[in-house]
N, C-alpha and C positions, 0 to 999 in steps of 0.2 A: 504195294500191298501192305498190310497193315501189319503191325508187328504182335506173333502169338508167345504167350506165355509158355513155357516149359518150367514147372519144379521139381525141383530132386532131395527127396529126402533120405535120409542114414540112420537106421538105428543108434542109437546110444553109444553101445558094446563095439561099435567099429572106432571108435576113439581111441587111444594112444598115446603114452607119455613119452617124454625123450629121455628120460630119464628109466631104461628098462630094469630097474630095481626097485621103484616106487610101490609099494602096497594097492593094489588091483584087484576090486570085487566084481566082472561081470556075470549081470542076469538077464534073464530074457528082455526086461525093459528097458536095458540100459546098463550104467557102468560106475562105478562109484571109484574114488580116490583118496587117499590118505594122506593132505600132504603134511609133513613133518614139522614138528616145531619152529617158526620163525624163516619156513623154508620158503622158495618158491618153484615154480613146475612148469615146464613149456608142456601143454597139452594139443594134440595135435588132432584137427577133424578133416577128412577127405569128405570129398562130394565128389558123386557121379557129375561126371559134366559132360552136355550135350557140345561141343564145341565148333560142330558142324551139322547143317540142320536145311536139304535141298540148295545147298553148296553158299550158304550164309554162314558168316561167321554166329557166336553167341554174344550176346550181353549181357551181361550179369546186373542184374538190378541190385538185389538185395540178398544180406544170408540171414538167417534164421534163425537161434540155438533154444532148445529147451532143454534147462540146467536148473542146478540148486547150491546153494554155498550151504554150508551148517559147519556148525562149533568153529568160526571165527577165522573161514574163509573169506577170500573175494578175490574176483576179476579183476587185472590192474592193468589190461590190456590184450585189445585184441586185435588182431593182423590178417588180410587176406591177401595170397596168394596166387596168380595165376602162372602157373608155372616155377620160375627162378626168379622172379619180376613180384616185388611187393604193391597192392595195388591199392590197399586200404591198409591204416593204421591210426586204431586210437589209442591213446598213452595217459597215465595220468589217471586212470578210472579206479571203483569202487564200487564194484556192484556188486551185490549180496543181495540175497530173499530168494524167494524159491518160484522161479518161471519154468516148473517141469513139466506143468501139465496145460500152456496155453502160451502166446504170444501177445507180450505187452508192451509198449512205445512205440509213438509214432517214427521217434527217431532215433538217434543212440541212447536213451533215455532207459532203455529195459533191453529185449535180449533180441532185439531188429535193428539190425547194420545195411544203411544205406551204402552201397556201397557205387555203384553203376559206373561199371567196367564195360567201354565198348572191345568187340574184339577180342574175344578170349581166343587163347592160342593154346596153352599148353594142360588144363584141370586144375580146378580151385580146388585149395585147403587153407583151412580158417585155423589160425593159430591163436593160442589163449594163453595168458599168462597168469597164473592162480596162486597168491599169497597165502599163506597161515598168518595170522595176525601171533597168533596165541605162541608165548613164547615155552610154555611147557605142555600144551597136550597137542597129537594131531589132529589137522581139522580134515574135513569131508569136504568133496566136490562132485557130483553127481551130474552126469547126460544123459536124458532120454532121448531125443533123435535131437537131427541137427539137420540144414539145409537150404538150398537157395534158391530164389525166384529168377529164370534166367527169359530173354528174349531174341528174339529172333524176328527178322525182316523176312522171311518167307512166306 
């Protein structure tokens, strides 16, 4: 049978830092962050995950995020998760501008991570790692939702 789509997506405001003293504005659309002079932040996103679906496992295609860096943030990596088991990782990055309000790149290029994970086992969460550039003010990092294109053989 042909393999159907399932997406899941997360409000913003369900984000979370590892860091639970970080300065933390959420609002209905979303969740904003402060990260600190020179600092950096593991931000952490769950996603619903379908993982079992008329006794098939899931496949994770792709996740999703819609975010914004301002005052001399960026992205310098991000991680996906299934379970305790790292399944995507890219390092070395620089994103910055503002993908809050739509989904841009074909490929790691903007804020759509191929990811395709046959087999999920245990519930994805997509891990972000968020620089301040700025060595005297804090910068802002903001999520409006976030979430993943998963499949299924049923």
């Amino acid at each position: 049978m042909a393999e159907k789509l399932y997406s899941s997506w997360v409000p913003g405001y369900a984000a979370f830092s590892e860091n639970a003293g970080l300065r933390t504005f959420r609002q209905a659309f979303g969740v904003t962050f402060t990260i600190p002079p020179n600092g950096t932040e593991w931000i952490h996103l769950p996603i619903p995950t379908p993982v079992i679906l008329a006794n098939d496992r899931a496949n994770l295609d792709k996740v999703l995020i819609l975010l914004h860096t301002r005052l001399n943030t960026s992205v310098i990596e991000v991680s996906v998760w299934d379970g305790p088991t790292r399944v995507f990782l890219n390092t070395n990055m620089d994103l910055r501008g503002d993908w809050s309000q739509g989904l841009k790149g074909p490929l790691e290029s903007g804020n759509v991570f191929h990811v395709q994970k046959t087999d999920v086992r245990y519930g994805i969460n997509v891990t972000l790692r968020v620089r301040n550039l700025s060595p005297t003010g804090g910068g802002e990092f903001s999520l409006t939702s976030f979430g993943g294109d998963f499949f299924h053989n049923a």
